[in-house]
N, C-alpha and C positions, 0 to 999 in steps of 0.2 A: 390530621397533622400530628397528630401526639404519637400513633404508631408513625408516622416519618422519625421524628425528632428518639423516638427509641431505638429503630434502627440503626440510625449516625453514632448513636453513642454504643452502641456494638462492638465492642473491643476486637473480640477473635474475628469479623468479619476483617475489621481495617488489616490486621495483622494480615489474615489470607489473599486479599485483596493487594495488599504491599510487595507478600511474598513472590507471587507472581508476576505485582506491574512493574516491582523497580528493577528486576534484572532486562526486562522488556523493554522498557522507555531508555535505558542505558547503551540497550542495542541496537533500537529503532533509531536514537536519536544519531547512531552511527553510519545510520541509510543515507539522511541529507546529508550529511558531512564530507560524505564520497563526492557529492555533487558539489556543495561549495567547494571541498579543496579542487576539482575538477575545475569549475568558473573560477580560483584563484588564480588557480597555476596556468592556466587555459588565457584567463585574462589578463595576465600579464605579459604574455605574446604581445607582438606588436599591431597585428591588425584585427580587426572588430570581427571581421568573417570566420576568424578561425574560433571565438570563441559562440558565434551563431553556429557552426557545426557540430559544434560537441553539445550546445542545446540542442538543435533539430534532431541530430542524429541520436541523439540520449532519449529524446520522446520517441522517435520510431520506435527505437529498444522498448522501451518503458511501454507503451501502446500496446505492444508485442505481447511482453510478458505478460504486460498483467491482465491482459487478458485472460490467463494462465491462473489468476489468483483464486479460482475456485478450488486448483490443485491445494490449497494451504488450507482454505476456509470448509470445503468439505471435509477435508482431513481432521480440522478440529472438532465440530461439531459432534461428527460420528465417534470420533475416540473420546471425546469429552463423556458421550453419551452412554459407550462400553465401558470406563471408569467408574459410571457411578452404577453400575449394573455389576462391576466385578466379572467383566467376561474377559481375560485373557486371550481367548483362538478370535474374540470380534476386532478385538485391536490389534494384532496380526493381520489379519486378511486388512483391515482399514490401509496399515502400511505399506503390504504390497500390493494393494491397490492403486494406494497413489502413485508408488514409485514406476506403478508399468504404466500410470498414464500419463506422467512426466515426460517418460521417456516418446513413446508413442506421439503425444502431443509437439514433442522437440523436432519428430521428423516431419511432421506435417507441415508448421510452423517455419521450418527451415525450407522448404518446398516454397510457400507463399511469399517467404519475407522480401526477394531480389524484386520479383513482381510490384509489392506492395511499395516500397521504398521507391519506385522511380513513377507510380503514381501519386505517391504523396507530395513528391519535391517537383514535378512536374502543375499542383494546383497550388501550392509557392511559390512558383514564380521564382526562384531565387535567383543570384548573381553564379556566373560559371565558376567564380573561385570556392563561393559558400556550397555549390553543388556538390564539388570536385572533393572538396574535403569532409561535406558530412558522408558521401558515397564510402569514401576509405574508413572514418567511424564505425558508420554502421554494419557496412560488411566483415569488417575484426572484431564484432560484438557479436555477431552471429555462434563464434566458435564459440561462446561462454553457455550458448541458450541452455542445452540440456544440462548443466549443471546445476542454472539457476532455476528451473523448474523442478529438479529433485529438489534443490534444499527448501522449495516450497513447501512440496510434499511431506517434508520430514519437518518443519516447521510447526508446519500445522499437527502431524500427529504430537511430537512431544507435549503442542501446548496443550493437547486434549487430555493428555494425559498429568496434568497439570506439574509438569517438569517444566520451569523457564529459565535453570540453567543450561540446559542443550542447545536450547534456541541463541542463547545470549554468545554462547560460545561457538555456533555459526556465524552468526551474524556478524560478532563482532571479529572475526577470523577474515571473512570476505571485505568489510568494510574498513578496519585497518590496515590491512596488508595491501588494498587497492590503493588507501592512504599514500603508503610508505611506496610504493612501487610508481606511483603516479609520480610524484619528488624526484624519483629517482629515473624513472626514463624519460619523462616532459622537461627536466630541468638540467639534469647532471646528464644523461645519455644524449640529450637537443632531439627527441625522436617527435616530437610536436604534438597533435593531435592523432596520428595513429600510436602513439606511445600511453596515452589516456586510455586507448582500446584496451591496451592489449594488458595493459597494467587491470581493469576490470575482468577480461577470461581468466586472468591466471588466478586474481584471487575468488571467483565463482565455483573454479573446480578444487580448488585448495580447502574452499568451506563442504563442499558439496562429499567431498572424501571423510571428510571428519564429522560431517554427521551421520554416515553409513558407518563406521565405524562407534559410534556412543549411544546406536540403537542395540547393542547388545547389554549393555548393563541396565539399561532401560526394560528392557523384555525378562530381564529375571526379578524383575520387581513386580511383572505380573504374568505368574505362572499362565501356563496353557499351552494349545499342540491348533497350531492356524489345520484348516479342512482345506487341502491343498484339491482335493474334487473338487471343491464347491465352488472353485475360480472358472471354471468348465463351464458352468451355468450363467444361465443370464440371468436369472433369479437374484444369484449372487452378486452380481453387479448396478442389480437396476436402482436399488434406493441411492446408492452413489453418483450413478449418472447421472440422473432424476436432479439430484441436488446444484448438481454440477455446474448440469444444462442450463439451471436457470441463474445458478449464480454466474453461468456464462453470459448469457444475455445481460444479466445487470451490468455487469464489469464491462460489458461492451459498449453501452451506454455510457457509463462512466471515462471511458479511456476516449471512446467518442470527441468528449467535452474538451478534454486536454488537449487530443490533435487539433482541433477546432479553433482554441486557443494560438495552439502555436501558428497551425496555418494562416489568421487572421494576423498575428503578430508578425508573420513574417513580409504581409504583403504590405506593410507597413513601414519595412525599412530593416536591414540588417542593426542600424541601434537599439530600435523597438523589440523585435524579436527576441536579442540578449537583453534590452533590459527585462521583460518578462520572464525570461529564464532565472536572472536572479530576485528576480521578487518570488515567483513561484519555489525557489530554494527556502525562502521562509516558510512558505505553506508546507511543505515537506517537513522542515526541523516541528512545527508545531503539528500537524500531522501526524508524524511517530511518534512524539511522544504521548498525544493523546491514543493512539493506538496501545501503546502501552495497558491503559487503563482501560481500554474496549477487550485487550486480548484476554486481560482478567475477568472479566466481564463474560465473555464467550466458555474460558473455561470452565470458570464456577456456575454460573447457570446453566449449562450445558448438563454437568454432573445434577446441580439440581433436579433437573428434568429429568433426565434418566434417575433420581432416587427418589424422582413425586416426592419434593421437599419444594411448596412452599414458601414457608418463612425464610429460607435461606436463597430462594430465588430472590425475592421481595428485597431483603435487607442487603443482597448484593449489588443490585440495582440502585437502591439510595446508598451507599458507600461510594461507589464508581462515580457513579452520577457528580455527588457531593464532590468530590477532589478534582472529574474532568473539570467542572465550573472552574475551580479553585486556578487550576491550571492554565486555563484556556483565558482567563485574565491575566495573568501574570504574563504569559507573551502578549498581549496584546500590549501592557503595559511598553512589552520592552520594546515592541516594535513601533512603538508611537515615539515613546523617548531616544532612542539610539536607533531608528530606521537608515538615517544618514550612514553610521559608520559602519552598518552590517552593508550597503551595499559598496562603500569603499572599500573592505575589505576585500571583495570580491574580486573589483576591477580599479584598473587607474587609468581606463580609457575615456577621457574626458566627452565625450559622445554617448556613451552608453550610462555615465553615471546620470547625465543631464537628462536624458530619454526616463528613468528610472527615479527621479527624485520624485517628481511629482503624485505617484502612484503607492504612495507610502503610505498613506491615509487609508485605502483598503485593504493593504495586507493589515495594518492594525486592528480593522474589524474582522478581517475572516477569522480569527479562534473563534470571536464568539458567536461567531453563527452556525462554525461546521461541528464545532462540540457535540452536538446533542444528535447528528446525522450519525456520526462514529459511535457513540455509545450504542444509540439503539440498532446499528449495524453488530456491535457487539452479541447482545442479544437474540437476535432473529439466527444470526452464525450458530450459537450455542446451541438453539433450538431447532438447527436444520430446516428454519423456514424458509427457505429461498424461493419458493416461488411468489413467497407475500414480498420479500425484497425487491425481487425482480420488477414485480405491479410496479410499487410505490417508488423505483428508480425511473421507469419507463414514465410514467403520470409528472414528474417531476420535467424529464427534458422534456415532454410535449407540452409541461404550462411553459417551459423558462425560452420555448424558442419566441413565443410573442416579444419577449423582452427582451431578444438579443436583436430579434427583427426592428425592433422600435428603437433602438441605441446603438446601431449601426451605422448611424451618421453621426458619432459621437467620436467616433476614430476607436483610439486605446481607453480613454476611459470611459466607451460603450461596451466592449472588451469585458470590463474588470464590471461595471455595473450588470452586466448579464449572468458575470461568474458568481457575482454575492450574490444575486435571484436563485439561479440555481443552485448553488448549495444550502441557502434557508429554505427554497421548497423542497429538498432530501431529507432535511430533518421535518418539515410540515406532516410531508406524507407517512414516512416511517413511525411518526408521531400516532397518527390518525390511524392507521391500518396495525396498529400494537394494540388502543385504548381499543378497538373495535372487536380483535380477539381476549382481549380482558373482558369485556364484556358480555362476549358468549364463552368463559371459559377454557378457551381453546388452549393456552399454553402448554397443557402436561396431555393433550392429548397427542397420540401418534397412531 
């Protein structure tokens, strides 16, 4: 306890720990925000279907991609890992690594989506009008993909590199500008629900160019000459894929849970459906910004481990830790006290807010149970463990489906009770399977 209580009071850790989360959490927190003003504007249309579309059709997307999010999470880890090693040509190759499987992964990805989108809305059951219009969503969201899995790819290496103005200035470049373009073609153009679409392609590749572009001054900050052979070998490639792979399976898992979600919400009622879409926009706003302090988290330890440092793995772990807590009550705070006007702000569909009140009381507990799942996904990122992630994701939906099984005559808040199960056993297991490699020392080894 005395070594915890020294670490917190660690001055330069909080500073590095800041330096990193608060330009992070300022642009995470601009990820939801695209989705609320999307349920804003979306739900002030006149009928409820049209705002279940652009939730259904945003999950397929979302399903899609993030599937993809190893493209970011590999990226950082490994560049985290050549930073504190001081290899320049290892962080090159990590770059154009990611970026060729970005791209790669876009065409494949694009190949499966039309297939996958009329089996998913086919075990939805949905109404022909919610069909018709999430069909036109999501097929205009397709044009953005390769975009958004480059600025994954470059995501993730800046933060390894523990640069989080690059990332801030993507992110926030894609997420305000879909802002302002969403205003401008959903309300002022009347283009409806495909104008939502097309307002997110444009701003995907508008971020997606400008962070190809801020990887050069990036790269003379860390001298080196990438081994353009060595991309030729598989050798070259396999601690990557390796990582990938399994951060693949985890994330599949995970994105699993959300379609599940939505699928079960949909057969539920076009009310239920969107009001889960705007409660799950909470989970998001507090979501990124506890990501914020995981992505700190991922880079500093990351470099720790590559510099077999220790004390400063240790004391960045209780700084992070200390402030997700900090955080992750203060929304819950807000969402317990002000849950009502964050879901009017959304919509004035008097059907949807009524579906949606009731359900308030669990978005105010999710911060504080998914806190602790994100940090130590922090963590395990940093240290390239993904296949202990992948375990402890997998162990996690095979205890939570008893509990969906059992609460499934519950309606919607069988739903939201199966989702808090799941997400406190992500942090149980993650929890478990860290103290286990403390245990045997495993952290700095590779």
């Amino acid at each position: 306890m005395p070594a915890l209580s020294a670490d917190w009071r660690d001055r330069p850790t909080h500073r590095k720990v800041w330096g990193l989360a608060a330009p992070m959490i300022l642009s995470n927190i601009s990820v939801p925000l695209v989705a609320l003003v999307d349920s804003t504007v979306i739900g002030h249309l006149p009928h409820a279907h049209q705002l279940g579309a652009v939730a259904v059709g945003a999950t397929l997307f979302t399903f899609m991609v993030g599937l993809m999010g190893f493209l970011r999470m590999g990226s950082t880890g490994f560049a985290a890992q050549a930073a504190g090693r001081a290899d320049g040509a290892a962080l090159r190759q990590v770059l154009v690594q990611g970026l060729l499987l970005a791209v790669a992964f876009a065409v494949l990805i694009g190949l499966l989506a039309l297939p996958f989108s009329q089996l998913a809305l086919q075990a939805m059951a949905p109404s022909a009008e919610l069909q018709q219009s999430t069909e036109a969503f999501f097929h205009t969201r397709l044009l953005g993909l390769p975009a958004a899995l480059a600025s994954y790819a470059l995501v993730g290496w800046f933060l390894g590199t523990q640069n989080a103005r690059a990332p801030l200035a993507i992110l926030l470049t894609t997420n305000l500008l879909n802002i302002v373009l969403n205003l401008w073609f959903v309300l002022g153009l009347d283009w409806g629900v495909i104008g939502s679409a097309r307002a997110s392609v444009i701003a995907e590749w508008s971020a997606a160019l400008l962070g190809l572009a801020l990887t050069r001054p990036a790269l003379r900050a860390h001298p080196g000459q990438i081994a353009w052979a060595a991309l030729h070998r598989w050798q070259a490639w396999r601690p990557l894929l390796s990582v990938n792979r399994d951060i693949f399976l985890r994330s599949l898992a995970l994105q699993l849970v959300f379609l599940l979600l939505t699928v079960q919400g949909a057969r539920l009622g076009e009310a239920t459906v969107a009001a889960n879409a705007l409660l799950l926009n909470g989970l998001l706003l507090t979501a990124y910004a506890l990501d914020g302090l995981a992505h700190a988290v991922e880079a500093l330890c990351g470099h720790a481990i590559g510099a077999r440092d220790r004390d400063t793995l240790r004391r960045s772990l209780v700084v992070a830790g200390g402030w997700s807590l900090l955080t992750s009550v203060g929304f819950a705070g807000v969402f317990l006290l002000g849950g009502h006007l964050f879901i009017d702000l959304q919509t004035d569909i008097p059907s949807v807010r009524e579906a949606a009140y009731p359900y308030l009381p669990y978005l105010a507990v999710l911060p504080l149970i998914a806190v602790w799942s994100y940090l130590l996904d922090g963590l395990f990122i940093g240290a390239t463990r993904a296949r202990e992630m992948r375990n402890a994701m997998l162990l996690s939906v095979v205890l939570a489906l008893p509990v969906a099984w059992m609460a499934s005559g519950l309606g919607n808040h069988g739903l939201w009770l199966a989702f808090l199960g799941f997400m406190g056993l992500r942090a149980v297991t993650l929890g478990w399977v860290g103290w286990r490699m403390q245990q045997k020392d495993e952290w700095m080894r590779r």
